[in-house]
Legacy VTK file of the C-alpha trace (Angstrom):
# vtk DataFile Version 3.0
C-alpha trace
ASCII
DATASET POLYDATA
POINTS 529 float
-2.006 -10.255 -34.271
0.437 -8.495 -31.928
2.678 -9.694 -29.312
3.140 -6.510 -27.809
5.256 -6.114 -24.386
3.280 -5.958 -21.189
5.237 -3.064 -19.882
3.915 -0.412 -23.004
1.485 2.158 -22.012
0.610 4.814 -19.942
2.758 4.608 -16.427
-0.113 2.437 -14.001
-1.380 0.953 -16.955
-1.628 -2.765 -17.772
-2.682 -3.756 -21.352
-4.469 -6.414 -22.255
-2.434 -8.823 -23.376
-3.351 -9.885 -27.418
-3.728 -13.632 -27.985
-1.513 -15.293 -29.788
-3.384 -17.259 -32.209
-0.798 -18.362 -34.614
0.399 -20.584 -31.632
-3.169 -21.863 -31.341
-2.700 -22.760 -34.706
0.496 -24.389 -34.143
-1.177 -26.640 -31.664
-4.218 -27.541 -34.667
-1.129 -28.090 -36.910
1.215 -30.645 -34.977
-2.229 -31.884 -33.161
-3.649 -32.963 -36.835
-0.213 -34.492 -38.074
0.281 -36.240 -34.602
-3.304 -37.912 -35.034
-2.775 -38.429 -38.716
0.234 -40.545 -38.210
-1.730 -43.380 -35.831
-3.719 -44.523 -38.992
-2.327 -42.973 -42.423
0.429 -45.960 -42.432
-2.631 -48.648 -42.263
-3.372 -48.367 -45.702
-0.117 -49.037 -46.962
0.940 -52.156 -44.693
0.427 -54.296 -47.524
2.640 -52.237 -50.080
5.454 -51.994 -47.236
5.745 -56.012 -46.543
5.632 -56.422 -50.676
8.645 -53.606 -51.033
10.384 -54.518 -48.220
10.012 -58.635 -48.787
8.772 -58.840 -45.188
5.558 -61.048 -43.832
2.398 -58.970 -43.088
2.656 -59.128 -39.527
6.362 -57.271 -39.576
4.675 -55.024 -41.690
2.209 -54.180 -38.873
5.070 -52.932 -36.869
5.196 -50.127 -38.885
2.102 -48.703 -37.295
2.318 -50.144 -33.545
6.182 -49.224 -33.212
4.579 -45.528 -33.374
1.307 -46.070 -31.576
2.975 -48.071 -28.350
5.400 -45.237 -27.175
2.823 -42.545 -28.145
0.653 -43.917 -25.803
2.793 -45.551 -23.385
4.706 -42.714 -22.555
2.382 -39.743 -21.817
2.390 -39.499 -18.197
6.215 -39.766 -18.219
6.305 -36.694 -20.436
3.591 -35.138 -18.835
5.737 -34.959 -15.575
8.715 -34.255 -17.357
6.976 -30.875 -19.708
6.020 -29.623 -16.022
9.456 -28.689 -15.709
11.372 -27.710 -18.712
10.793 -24.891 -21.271
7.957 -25.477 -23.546
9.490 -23.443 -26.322
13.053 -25.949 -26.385
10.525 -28.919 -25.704
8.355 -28.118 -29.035
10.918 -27.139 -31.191
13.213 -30.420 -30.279
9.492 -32.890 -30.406
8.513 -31.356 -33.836
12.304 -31.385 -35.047
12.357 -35.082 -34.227
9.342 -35.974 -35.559
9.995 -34.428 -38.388
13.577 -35.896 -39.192
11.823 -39.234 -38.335
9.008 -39.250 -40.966
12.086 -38.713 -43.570
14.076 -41.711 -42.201
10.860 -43.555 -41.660
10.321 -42.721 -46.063
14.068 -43.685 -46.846
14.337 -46.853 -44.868
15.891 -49.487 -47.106
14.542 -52.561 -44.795
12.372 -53.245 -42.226
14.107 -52.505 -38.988
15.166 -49.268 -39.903
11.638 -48.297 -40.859
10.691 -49.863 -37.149
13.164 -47.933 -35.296
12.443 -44.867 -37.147
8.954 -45.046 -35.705
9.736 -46.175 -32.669
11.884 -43.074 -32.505
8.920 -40.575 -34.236
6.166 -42.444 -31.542
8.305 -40.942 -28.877
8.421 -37.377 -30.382
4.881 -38.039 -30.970
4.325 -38.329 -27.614
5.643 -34.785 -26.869
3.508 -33.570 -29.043
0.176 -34.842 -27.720
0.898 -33.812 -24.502
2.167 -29.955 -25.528
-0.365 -29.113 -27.994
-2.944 -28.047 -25.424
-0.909 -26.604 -23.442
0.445 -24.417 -25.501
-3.078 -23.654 -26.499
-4.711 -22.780 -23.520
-1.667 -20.798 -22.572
-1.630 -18.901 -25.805
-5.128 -16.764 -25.118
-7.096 -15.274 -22.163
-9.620 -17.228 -20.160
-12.170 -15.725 -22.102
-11.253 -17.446 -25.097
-10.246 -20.473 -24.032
-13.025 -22.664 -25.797
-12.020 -21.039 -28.910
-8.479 -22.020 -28.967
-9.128 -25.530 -26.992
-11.832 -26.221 -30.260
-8.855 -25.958 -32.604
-6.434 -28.801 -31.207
-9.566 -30.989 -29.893
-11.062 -31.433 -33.740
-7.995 -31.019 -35.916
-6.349 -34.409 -33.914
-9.105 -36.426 -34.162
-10.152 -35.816 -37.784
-6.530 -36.032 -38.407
-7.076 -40.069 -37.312
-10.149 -40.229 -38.912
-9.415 -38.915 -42.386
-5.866 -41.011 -42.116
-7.198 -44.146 -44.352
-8.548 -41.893 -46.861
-5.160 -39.760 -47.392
-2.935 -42.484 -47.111
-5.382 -44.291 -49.790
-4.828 -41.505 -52.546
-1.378 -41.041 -51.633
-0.433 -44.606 -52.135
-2.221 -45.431 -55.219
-0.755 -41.934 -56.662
2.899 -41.809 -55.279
3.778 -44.918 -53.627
3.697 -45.994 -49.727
7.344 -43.877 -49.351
4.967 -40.543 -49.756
2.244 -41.771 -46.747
5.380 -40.306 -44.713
6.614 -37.767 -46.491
3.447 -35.904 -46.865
3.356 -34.560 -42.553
7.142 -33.037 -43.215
5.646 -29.818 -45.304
3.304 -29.368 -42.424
5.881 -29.632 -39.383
8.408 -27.368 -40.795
5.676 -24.159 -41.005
4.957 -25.209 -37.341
8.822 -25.255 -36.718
9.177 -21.594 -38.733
5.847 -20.431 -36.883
6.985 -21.649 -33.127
10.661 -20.119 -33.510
9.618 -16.947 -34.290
6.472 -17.162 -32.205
7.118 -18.467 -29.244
9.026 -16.640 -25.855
12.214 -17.945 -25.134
11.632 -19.829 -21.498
13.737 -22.736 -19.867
15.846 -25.344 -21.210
15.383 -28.721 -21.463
16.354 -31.542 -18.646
17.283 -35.002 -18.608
15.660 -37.784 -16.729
17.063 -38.135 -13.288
16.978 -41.733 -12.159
13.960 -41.886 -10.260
11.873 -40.555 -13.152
13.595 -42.851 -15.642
12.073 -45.866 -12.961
8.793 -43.959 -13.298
8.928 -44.343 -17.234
10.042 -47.788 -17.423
6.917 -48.692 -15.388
4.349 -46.979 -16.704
5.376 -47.789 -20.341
5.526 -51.352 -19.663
1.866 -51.552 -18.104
0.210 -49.297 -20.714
2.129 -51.143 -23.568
0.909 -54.378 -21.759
-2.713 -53.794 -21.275
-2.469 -51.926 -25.473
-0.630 -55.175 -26.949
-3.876 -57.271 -24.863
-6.302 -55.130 -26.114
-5.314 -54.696 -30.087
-4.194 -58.237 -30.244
-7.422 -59.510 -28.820
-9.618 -58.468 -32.275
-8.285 -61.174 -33.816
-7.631 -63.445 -31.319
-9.755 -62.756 -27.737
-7.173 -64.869 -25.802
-4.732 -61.986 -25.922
-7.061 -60.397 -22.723
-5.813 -62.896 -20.005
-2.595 -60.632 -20.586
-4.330 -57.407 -19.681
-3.735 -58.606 -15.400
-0.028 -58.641 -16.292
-0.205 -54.738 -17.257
-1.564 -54.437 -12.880
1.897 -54.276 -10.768
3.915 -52.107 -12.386
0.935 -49.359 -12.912
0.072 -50.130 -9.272
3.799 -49.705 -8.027
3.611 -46.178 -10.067
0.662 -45.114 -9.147
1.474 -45.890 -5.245
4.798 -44.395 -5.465
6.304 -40.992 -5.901
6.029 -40.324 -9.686
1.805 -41.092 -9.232
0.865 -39.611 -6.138
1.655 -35.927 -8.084
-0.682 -36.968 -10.749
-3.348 -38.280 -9.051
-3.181 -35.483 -6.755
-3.348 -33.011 -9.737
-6.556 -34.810 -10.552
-7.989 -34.455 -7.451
-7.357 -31.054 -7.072
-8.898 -29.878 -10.292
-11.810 -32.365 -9.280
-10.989 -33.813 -13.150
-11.828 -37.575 -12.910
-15.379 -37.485 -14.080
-14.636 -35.431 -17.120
-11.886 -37.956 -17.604
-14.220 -40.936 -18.050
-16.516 -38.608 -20.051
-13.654 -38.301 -23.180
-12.883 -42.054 -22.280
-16.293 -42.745 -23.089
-16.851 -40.768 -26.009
-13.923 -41.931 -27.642
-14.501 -45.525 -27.223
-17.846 -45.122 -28.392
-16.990 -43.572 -31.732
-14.351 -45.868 -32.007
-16.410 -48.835 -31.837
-19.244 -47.590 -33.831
-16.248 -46.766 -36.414
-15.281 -50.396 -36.063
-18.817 -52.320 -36.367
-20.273 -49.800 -38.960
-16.965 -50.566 -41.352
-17.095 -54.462 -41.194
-20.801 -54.693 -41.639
-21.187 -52.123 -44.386
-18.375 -53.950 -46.505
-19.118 -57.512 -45.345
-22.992 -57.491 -45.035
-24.353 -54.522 -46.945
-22.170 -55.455 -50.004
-20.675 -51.492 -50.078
-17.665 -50.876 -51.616
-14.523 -49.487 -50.073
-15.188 -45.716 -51.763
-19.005 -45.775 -50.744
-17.911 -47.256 -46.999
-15.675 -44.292 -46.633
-17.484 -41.419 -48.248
-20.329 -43.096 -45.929
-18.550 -42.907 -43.013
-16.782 -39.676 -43.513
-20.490 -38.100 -41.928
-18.779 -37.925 -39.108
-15.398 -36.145 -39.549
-17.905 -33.437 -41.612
-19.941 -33.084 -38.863
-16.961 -32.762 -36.145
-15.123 -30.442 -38.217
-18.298 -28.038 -39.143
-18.978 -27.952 -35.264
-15.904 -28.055 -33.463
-15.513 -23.988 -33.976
-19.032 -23.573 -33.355
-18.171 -25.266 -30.234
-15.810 -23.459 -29.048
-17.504 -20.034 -29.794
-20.834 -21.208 -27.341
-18.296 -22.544 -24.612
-17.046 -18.475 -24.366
-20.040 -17.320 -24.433
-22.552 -19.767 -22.879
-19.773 -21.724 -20.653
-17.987 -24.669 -21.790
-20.246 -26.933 -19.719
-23.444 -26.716 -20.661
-21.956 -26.382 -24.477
-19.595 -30.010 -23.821
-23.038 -31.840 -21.876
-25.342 -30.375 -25.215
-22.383 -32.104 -27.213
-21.918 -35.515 -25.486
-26.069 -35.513 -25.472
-26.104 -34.916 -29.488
-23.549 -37.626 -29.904
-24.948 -40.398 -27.805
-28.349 -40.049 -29.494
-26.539 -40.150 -32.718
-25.076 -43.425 -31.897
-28.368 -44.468 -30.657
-30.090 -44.284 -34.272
-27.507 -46.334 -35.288
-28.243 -49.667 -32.775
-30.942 -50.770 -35.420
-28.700 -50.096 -38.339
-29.839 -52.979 -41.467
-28.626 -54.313 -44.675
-32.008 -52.136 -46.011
-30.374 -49.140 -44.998
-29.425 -46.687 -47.691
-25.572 -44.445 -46.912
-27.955 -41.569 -46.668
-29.681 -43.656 -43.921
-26.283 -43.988 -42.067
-24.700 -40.526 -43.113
-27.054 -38.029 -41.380
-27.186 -40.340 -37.973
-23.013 -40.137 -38.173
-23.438 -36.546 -38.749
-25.358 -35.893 -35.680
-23.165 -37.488 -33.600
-19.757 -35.889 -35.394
-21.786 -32.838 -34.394
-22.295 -34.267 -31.106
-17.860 -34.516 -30.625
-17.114 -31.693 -32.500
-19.318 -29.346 -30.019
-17.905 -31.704 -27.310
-14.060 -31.835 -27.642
-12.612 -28.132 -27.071
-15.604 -27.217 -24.096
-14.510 -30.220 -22.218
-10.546 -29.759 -23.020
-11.238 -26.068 -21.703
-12.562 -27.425 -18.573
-10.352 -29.948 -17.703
-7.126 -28.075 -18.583
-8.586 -24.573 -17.121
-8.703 -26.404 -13.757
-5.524 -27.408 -13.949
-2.725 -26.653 -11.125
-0.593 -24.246 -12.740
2.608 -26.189 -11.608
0.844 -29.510 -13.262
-0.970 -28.238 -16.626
1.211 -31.111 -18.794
0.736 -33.400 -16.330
-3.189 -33.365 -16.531
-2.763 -32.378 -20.432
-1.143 -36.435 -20.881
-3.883 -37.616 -18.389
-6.535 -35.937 -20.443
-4.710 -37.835 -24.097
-4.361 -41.070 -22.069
-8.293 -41.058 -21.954
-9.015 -40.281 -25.101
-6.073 -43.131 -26.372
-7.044 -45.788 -24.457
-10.972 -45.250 -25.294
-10.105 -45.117 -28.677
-8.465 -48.723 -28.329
-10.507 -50.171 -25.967
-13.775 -49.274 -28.003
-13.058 -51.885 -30.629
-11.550 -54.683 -28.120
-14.923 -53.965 -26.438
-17.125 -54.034 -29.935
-15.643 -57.396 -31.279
-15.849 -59.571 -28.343
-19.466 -58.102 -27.564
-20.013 -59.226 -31.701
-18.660 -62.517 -30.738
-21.052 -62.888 -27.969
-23.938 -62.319 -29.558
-22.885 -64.435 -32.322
-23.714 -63.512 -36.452
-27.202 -62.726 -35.756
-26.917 -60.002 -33.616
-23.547 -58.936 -33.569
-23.820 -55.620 -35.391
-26.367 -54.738 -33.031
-24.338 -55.403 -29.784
-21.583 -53.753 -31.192
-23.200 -50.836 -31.650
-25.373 -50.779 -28.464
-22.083 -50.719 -26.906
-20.763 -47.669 -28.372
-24.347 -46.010 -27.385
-23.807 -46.963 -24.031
-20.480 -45.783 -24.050
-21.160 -42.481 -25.281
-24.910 -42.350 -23.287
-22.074 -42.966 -19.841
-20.401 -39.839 -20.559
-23.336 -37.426 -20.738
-23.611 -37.524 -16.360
-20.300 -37.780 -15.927
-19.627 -34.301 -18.069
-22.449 -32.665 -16.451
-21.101 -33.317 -12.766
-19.638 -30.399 -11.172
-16.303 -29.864 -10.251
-13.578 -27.436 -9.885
-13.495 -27.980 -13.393
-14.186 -24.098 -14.813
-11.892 -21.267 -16.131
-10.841 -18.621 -14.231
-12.625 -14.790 -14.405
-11.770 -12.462 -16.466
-11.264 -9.922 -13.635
-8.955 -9.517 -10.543
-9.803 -8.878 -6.866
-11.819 -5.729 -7.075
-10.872 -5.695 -10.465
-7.466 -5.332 -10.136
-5.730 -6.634 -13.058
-3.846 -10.129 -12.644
-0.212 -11.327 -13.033
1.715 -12.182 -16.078
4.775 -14.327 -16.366
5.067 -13.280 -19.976
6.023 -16.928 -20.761
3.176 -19.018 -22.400
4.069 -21.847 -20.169
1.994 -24.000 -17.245
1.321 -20.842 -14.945
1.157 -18.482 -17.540
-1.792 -16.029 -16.917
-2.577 -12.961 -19.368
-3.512 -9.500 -17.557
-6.858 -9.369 -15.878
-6.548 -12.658 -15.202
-7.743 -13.468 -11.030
-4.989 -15.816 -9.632
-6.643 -18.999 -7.835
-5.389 -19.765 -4.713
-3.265 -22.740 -6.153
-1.280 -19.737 -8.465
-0.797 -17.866 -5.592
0.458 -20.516 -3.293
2.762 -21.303 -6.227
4.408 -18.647 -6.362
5.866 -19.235 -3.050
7.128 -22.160 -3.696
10.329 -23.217 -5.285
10.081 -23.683 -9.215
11.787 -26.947 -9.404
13.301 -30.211 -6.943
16.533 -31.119 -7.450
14.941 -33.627 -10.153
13.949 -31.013 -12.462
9.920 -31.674 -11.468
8.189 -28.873 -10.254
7.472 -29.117 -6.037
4.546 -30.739 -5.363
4.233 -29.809 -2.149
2.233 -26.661 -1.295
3.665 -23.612 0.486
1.224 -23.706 3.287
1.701 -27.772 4.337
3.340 -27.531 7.343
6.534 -29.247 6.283
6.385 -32.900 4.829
6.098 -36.070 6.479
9.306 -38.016 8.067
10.436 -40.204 4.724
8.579 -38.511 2.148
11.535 -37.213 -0.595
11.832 -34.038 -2.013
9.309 -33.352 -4.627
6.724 -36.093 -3.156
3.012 -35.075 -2.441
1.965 -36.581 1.135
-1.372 -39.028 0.212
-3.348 -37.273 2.680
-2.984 -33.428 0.938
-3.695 -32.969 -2.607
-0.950 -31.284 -4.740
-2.790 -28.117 -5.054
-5.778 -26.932 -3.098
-8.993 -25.502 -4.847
LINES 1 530
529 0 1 2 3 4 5 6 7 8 9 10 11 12 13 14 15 16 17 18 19 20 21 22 23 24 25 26 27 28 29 30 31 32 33 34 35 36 37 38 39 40 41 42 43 44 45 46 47 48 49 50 51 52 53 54 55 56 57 58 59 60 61 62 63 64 65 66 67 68 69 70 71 72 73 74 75 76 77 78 79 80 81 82 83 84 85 86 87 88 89 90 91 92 93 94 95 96 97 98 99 100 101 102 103 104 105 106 107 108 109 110 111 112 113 114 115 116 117 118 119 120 121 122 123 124 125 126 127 128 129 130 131 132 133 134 135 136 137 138 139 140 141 142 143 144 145 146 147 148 149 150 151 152 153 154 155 156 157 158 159 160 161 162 163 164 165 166 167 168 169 170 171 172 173 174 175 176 177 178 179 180 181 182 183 184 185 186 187 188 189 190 191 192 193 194 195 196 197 198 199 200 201 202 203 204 205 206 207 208 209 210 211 212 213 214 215 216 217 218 219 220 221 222 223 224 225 226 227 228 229 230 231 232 233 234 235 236 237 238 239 240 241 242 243 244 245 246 247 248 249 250 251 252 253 254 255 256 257 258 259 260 261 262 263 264 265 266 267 268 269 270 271 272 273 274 275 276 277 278 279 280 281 282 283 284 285 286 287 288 289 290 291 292 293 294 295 296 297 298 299 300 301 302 303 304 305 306 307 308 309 310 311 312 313 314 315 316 317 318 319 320 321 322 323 324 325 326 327 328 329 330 331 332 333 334 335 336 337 338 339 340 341 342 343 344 345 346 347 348 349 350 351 352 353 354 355 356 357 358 359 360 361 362 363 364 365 366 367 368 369 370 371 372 373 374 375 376 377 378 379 380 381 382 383 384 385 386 387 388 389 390 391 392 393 394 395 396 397 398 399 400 401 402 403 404 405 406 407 408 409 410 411 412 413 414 415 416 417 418 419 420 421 422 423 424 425 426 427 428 429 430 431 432 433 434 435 436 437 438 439 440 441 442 443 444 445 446 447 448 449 450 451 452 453 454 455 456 457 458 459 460 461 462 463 464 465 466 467 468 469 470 471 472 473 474 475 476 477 478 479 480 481 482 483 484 485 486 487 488 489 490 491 492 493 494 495 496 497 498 499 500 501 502 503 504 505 506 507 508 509 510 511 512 513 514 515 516 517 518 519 520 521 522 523 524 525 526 527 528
């Protein structure tokens, strides 16, 4: 792999640019770890409230300290990465995260092992949000669903295989090692990214409007995630889920969400959206149902449950390159639709799923649909971030994780109290008809067009493209033909005076009395197709 200069060659020349594909596998790296770390603790709550002498539900802290900000605070970052360097931004995220898993090993009592995570969910949240962004800006168009596949089925079998790794670390080295084990992994993404990565602006601090911004929208996503995990156990815990309304409405209405919404509707994104937050809740409720009944009903143990259910993560991983190969060849769309299709009849095998059945029985129906997601996940993350506005790539990167986070939580909220309703007779199956339904939802909603494709590999008359040399949102290799959003864009000022990039395009004939700098007027989108 080179990383050859632009400017080499014959005088009149532009080279094509060589992907960088050690940053691709940066992104795989710090996308598995970041994944790994929302269910790898799980397994070890019950050694950490023994060690620590504290009850099991302090215990459970240890996991939702790091899962609340991760989730909560995506948008937030997403606006802030818009506007800062991504090379400072991934070096200080994978830094802290890493420094965190130590502290989060050493901690002597509970609190400090809370704030640790608290701290690491935060730096977490970076993460999500960067890793495919600095995929997609690390190759040419052409290979986007190549280097999209990599982040998109590394993260999730990251969560998946979680139980299992934490399992034989725990019963081999103690629960101390379930956070030691991401820092060898973090510090060759650290040494890769420093030498890797183009130097490119430095980081910002909140200004006080976008600290407002944060403090809303973490409060209503941590609202509606505390209503929705509490409520397996206890279904009361939904009448909170109204409470997480205002301040998400105040956001959305004000001028930290009108940029992101208007990012959305540029790219014509939504539909694609609700595809990954339908696929991932139906997994994760299938995940959820299949588990209970397999160990309560079908008398399985915990090894056969798992090597059961691990199918799926085989099947993901085995396709997820496969996936991304077809989507640069065949065009991600047709590839992600095939994908959603495979894993939706998958999950529909499974509806009749019996104490009769043997784990071979299960196994090859979770297979097809792993295939299903792994085909699924880079095609679609290709599509959604190649639409992108160049200005707003993070912004619709955290849009794209909130999906895929809040499916993945609301799929089991969803499973148990549809198990509930249908009381012990038939509450495997309307769990699991759930999840089909879920997953059957996202096949139209993937296959609806939109500005939602990558750019050509050729210029206007096939005149090469531009090249900021940077990696960052914008960044567009040789050859590359500049949308009409890039081009606007680069008539615009880079930043506001609060470190966002303007969201205001160049040709809007000047902004409304009272809207403030850096707003997006409702009735213009933030970038036009």
């Amino acid at each position: 792999m080179s990383d050859r200069g632009f400017g080499s060659g014959p005088s009149g020349h532009v080279p094509e640019p060589a992907d960088r594909w050690l940053l691709v596998a940066v992104a795989g790296m710090l996308s598995f770890v970041a994944m790994l770390d929302m269910n790898i603790v799980n397994i070890a709550l019950a050694a950490i409230s023994d060690s620590l002498d504290v009850s099991a539900a302090t215990a459970q802290w240890a996991v939702l300290a790091y899962q609340l900000p991760v989730v909560a605070l995506l948008l937030p970052v997403g606006r802030w990465l818009d506007g800062v360097g991504q090379r400072s931004a991934l070096l200080v995220a994978a830094g802290g995260f890493t420094v965190c898993s130590a502290l989060a090993a050493a901690a002597p009592w509970a609190a400090w092992l809370i704030a640790a995570r608290l701290a690491q969910g935060a730096f977490g949240a970076v993460l999500f949000v960067l890793m495919p962004v600095l995929a997609i800006g690390s190759v040419r168009p052409e290979a986007r669903g190549r280097a999209m596949s990599v982040p998109a089925t590394l993260g999730p079998l990251g969560a998946v295989t979680g139980p299992a790794v934490g399992g034989l670390l725990l019963d081999h080295l103690g629960w101390r090692a379930v956070f030691l084990v991401k820092i060898p992994v973090c510090l060759l993404a650290l040494a890769v990214a420093w030498r890797a990565m183009p130097k490119d602006g430095r980081l910002r601090a909140l200004d006080g409007r976008s600290l407002v911004d944060t403090v809303l929208v973490a409060a209503g996503v941590t609202v509606l995630l505390v209503s929705l995990t509490l409520s397996y156990d206890a279904p009361a815990w939904l009448l909170l889920v109204p409470a997480a309304v205002p301040p998400l409405w105040w956001w959305l209405r004000g001028p930290g969400g009108r940029p992101v919404t208007g990012a959305l509707r540029a790219s014509g994104a939504y539909p694609a959206h609700g595809a990954v937050l339908g696929l991932a809740a139906g997994f994760a409720a299938m995940h959820y149902v299949a588990a209970l009944h397999l160990q309560r009903d079908s008398g399985f143990t915990a090894t056969a449950t798992g090597l059961t259910l691990l199918a799926f993560p085989l099947g993901m991983g085995v396709a997820g390159p496969v996936g991304g190969r077809l989507a640069d060849r065949y065009g991600a769309r047709p590839v992600a639709v095939a994908g959603a299709c495979l894993t939706a009849a998958g999950l529909l095998l499974l509806v009749p799923l019996g104490d009769g059945w043997s784990p071979l029985d299960i196994a090859w129906r979770l297979a097809l649909a792993g295939v299903g997601m792994g085909l699924n996940g880079g095609p679609t993350q290709a599509l959604v971030m190649g639409s992108a506005p160049p200005e707003r790539t993070a912004t619709v990167a955290s849009t794209l994780q909130l999906s895929r986070s809040l499916g993945f939580t609301v799929g089991p909220a969803l499973a148990t109290a549809a198990w509930g309703l249908a009381g012990p007779g038939g509450g495997v199956t309307a769990g699991l008809a759930l999840a089909a339904v879920a997953a059957c939802a996202a096949v139209p909603l993937i296959a609806v067009g939109g500005r939602t494709e990558t750019a050509p590999a050729t210029g206007p008359s096939g005149a090469p493209g531009t090249d900021t040399g940077t990696g960052g949102p914008g960044h567009r290799h040789a050859g590359t033909r500049a949308h009409p959003a890039d081009r606007a864009s680069a008539a615009r000022p880079a930043d506001t005076p609060s470190g966002h990039p303007a969201d205001e395009p160049d040709d809007q004939p000047g902004s409304r009395p009272g809207d403030e700098p850096g707003e997006t007027p409702d009735a213009a989108p933030a970038a036009r197709p």
